[in-house]
C-alpha positions in Angstrom: 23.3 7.2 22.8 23.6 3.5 22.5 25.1 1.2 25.1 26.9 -1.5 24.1 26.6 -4.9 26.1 29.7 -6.6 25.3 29.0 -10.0 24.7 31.8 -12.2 22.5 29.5 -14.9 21.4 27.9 -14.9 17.4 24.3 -13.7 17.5 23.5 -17.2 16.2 23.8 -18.6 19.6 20.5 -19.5 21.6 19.7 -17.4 24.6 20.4 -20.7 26.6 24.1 -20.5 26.3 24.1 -16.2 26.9 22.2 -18.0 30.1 24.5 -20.6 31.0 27.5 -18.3 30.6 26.3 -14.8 31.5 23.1 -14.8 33.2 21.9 -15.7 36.6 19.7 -18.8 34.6 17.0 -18.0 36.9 14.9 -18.3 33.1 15.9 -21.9 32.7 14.9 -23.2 36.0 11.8 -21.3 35.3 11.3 -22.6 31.6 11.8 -26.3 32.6 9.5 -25.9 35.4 7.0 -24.5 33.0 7.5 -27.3 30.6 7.2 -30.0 33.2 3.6 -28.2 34.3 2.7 -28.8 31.0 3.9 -31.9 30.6 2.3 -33.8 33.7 -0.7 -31.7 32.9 -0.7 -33.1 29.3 -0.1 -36.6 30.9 -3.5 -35.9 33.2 -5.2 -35.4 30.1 -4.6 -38.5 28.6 -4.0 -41.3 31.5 -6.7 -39.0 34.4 -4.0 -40.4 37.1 -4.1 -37.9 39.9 0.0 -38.9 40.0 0.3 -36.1 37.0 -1.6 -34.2 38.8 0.2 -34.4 42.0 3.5 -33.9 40.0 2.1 -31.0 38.1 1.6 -29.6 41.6 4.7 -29.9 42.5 6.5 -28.5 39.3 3.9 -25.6 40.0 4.9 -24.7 43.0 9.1 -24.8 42.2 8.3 -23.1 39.2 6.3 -19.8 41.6 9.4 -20.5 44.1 11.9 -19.5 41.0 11.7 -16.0 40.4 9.8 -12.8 42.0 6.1 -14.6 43.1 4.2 -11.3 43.4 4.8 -11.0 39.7 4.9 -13.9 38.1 1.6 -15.7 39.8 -0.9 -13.6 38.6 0.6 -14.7 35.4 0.4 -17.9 35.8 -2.9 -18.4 37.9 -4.9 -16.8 35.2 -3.0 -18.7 32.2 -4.5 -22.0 34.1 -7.7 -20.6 35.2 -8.4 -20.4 31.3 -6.9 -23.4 30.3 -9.5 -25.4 32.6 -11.8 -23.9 30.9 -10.9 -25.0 27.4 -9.2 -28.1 28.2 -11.7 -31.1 28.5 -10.1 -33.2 31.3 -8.5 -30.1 33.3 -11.5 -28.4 35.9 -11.5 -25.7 38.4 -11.4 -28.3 40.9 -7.9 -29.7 39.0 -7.6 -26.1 38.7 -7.9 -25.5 42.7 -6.4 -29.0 43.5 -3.1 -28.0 41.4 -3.0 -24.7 43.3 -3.1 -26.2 46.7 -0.3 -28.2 45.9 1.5 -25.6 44.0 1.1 -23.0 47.0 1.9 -25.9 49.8 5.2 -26.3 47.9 6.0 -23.1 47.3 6.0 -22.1 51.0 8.1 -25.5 51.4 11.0 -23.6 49.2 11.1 -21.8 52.5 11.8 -24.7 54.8 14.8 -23.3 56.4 13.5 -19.8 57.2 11.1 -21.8 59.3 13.5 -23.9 60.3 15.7 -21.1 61.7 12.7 -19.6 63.7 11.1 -17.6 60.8 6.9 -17.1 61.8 4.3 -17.2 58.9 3.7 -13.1 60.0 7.6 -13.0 58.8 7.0 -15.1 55.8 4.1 -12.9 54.6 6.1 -9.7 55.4 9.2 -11.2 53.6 6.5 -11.2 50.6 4.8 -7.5 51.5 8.8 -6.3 51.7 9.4 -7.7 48.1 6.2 -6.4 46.7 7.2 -2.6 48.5 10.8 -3.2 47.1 9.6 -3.0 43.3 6.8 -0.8 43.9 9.8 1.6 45.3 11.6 1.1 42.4 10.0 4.1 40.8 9.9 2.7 37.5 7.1 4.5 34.7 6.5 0.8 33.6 4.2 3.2 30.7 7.8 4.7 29.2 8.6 0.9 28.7 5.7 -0.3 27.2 6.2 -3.0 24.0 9.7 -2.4 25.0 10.4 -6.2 24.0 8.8 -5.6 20.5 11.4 -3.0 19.3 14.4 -6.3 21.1 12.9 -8.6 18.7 12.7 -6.8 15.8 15.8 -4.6 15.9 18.3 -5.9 18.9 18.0 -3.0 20.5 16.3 -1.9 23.7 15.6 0.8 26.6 17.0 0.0 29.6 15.1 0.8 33.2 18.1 2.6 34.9 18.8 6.5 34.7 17.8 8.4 31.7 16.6 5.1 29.7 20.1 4.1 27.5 19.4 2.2 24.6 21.3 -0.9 24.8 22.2 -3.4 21.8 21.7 -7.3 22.9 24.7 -9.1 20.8 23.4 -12.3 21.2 20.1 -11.0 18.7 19.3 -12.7 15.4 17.3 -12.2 12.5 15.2 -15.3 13.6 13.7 -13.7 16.4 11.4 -11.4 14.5 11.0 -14.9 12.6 9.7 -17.1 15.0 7.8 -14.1 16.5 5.8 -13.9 13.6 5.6 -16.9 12.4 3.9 -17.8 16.3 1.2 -15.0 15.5 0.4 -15.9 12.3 0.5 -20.1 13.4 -2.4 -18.5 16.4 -4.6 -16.6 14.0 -4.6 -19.3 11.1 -5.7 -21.7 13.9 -8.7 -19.6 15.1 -9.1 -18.8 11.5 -9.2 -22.0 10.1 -11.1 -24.8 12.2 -10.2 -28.1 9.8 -7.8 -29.2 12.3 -9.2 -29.7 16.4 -7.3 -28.0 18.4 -4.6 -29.9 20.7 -5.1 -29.9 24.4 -1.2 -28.8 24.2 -2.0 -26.2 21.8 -5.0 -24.8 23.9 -2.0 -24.6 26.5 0.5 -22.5 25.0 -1.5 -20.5 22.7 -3.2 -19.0 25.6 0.4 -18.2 27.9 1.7 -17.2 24.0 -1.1 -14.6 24.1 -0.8 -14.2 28.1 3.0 -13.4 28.2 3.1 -11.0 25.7 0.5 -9.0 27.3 3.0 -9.7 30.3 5.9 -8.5 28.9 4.3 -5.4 27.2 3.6 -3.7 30.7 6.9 -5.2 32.4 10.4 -3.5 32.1 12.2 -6.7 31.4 16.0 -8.2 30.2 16.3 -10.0 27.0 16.4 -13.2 28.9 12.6 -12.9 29.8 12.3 -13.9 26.3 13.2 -17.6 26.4 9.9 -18.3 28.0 8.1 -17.1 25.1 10.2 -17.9 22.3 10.2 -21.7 23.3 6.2 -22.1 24.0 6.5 -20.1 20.0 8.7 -23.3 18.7 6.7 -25.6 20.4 3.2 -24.2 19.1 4.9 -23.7 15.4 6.6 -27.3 15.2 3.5 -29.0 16.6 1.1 -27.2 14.2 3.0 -28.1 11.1 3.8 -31.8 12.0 0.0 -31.8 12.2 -0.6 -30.2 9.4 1.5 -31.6 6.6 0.0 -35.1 8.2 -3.4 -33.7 7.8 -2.4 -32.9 4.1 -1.1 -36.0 3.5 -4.3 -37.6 4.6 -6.3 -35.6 2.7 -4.8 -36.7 -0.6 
């Protein structure tokens, strides 16, 4: 039996406003975090000022503070591990630099829990409690798996409560499946096809593309998990054509 979710908003709208009005937007902070990472990590590339860097840090840091840490850094550690090692001006000692930082700030989003007389052995049992609270949860992530495929493609999904409803997302749109695979096929043409370099930025999101879908295949999830892979998609998609049609037009 379906469950509706009632949403009165055209399935045309983005998944920013079904954030802004409905959601607890916890996704955008964590999407422009992201983007900043990249950003100042894009910026280190080309200038090698260890300002980017430092800012990097800090965007690194506020982006593990956003949502559940336990979860989302493994995520994110190994999506930079990789890209210092395929990004030319990015090492593991950026790689370990950017982590110092990132960790030093994260533990900073916690300034007032010192503040108020909070111990480190509290702050590492506040993250042991977290970690136990979702391990509890007694969720068969395995009855969930590629759950987010069948969202993109269809609008509908199973949800994680009791006896696994599926639920119809209003705010879906034929341009999901779309972008979706028109992102796969924009990775595979460019490990296919090796005319054009690839981008530093491309190297980027290509690899938390790949990452985050693994991610999201194991993790029961709510259609707003999505935004921080369809964006990296229209990034990678409108940065490969741009290069591409210029390439063509150079060509001839």
């Amino acid at each position: 039996k379906k469950k509706k979710l009632t949403c009165n908003k055209d399935p045309s709208h983005s998944l920013f406003i079904d954030q802004l009005i409905h959601g607890p937007q916890l996704e955008l902070f964590q999407l422009m975090f992201f983007l900043l990472v990249m950003l100042f990590l894009m910026l280190f590339e080309k200038k090698k000022s260890i300002l980017y860097m430092l800012l990097a840090g800090i965007n690194y840091g506020l982006l593990l503070s956003t949502k559940t840490v336990s979860t989302y850094f493994p995520l994110f550690f190994i999506w930079l591990f990789i890209v210092a090692l395929l990004v030319k001006s990015f090492k593991i000692r950026q790689w370990v630099l950017l982590h110092i930082i990132g960790i030093t700030i994260f533990v900073m989003t916690y300034l007032r829990f010192f503040i108020l007389g909070g111990t480190l052995r509290q702050f590492l049992g506040v993250q042991k409690y977290i970690v136990l609270f979702y391990k509890q949860s007694g969720i068969n992530v395995i009855d969930f798996a590629g759950n987010y495929l069948r969202l993109i493609f269809t609008g509908s999904w199973k949800f994680w409560s009791t006896n696994s409803p599926l639920s119809y997302y209003d705010q879906w749109s034929i341009t999901w499946p779309f972008i979706f695979i028109t992102g796969i096929v924009v990775i595979i043409y460019l490990y296919k096809k090796n005319k054009i370099p690839f981008l530093p930025i491309e190297k980027m999101l290509v690899v938390f593309i790949i990452l985050y879908n693994m991610f999201l295949f194991i993790v029961p999830m709510f259609p707003r998990y999505l935004l921080l892979l369809f964006i990296p998609m229209m990034l990678l998609i409108s940065i490969y054509f741009h290069r591409f049609l210029k390439y063509e037009k150079i060509k001839k």
